[in-house]
C-alpha positions in Angstrom: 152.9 53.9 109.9 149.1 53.3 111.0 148.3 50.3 112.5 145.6 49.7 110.2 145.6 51.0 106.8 141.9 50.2 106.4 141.5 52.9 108.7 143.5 55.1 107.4 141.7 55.2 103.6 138.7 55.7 105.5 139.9 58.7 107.3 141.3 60.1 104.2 137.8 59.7 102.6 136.1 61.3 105.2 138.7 64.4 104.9 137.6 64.1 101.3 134.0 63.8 101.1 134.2 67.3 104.1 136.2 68.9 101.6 133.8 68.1 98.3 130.9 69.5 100.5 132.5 72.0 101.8 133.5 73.6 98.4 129.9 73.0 96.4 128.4 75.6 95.7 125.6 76.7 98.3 122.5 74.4 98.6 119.2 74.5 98.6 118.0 74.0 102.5 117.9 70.3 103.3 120.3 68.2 100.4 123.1 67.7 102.5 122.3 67.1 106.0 125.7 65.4 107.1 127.6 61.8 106.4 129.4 59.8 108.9 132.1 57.1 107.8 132.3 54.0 110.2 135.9 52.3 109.6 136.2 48.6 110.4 134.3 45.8 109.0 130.6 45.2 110.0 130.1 41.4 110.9 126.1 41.6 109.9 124.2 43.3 107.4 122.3 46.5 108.3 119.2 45.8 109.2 116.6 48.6 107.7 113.1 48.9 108.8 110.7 51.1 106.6 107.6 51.5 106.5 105.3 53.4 104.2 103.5 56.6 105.0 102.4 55.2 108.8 102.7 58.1 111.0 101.9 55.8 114.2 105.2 53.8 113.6 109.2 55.0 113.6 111.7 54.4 110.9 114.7 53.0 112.0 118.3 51.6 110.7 120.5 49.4 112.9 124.0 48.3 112.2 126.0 46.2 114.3 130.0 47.5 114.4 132.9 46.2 115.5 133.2 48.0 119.0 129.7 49.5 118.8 125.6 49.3 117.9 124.8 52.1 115.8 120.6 52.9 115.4 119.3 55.9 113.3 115.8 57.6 113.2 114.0 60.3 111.7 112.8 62.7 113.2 109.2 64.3 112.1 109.3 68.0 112.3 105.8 68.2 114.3 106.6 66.4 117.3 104.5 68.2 120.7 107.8 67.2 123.2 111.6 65.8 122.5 112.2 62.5 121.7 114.2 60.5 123.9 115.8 57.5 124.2 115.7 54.7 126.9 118.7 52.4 126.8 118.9 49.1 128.9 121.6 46.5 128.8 119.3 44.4 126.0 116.9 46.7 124.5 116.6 50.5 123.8 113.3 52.6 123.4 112.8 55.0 121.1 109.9 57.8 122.0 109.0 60.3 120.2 105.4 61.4 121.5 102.8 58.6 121.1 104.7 56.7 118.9 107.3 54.2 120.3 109.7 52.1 119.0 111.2 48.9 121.1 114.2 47.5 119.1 116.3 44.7 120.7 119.9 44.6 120.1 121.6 41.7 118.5 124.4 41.6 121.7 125.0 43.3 125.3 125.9 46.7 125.7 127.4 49.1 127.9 124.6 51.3 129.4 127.0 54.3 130.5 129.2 54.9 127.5 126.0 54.8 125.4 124.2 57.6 124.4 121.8 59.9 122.0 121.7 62.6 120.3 119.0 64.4 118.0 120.5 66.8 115.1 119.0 67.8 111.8 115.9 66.1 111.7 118.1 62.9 112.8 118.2 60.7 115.6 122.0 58.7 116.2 121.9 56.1 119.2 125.3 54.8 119.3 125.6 51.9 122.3 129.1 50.4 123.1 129.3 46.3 123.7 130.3 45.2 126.8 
């Protein structure tokens, strides 16, 4: 028996929603990039920054976990070099050419079992608590 069943639904529904995608029929380029499902409760709301058609400024979506703090960009197509991200106990840095995005975390984290990756069009930062 699992020792959370929360957990479990939410692994069920992930098997799900990879099976529904799987079997639709083939897509036009770009509606389904991917889905992730985060189990366990989130103590604080997301926190989602948008702004409207500024190309000097980067779109962003924090959400603080359980375990870990999860931040997502886009990422424009016509960038000159790869974005990268700086991550310090406090703070992480989002570049992506001239544009730069400083976004302070809401607790501590874990610089070495942190990290980024860029997929898609799509920027996951996913930084473990200390």
């Amino acid at each position: 028996m699992p020792s959370n069943t929360d957990d479990e639904i939410y692994r069920n529904l992930a098997r799900l929603l990879e099976h529904l995608l799987r079997s639709l029929p083939q897509p036009e380029p770009g509606q389904v990039v991917g889905f992730t499902v985060m189990t366990g409760a989130a103590p604080v709301e997301p926190q989602l920054y948008t702004y409207e058609e500024d190309d000097s400024v980067i779109d962003y979506e924090c959400v603080e976990g359980r375990e870990e703090v999860y931040v997502t960009a886009r990422v424009p197509a016509d960038l000159r070099t790869a974005p990268y991200v700086d991550i310090q106990t406090q703070q992480i840095r989002i570049v992506m050419d001239d544009r730069v995005a400083e976004i302070d975390l809401p607790v501590a984290i874990d610089i070495r079992h942190s990290y980024y990756q860029v997929r898609h069009g799509v920027m996951d930062v996913s930084c473990r608590k200390r």
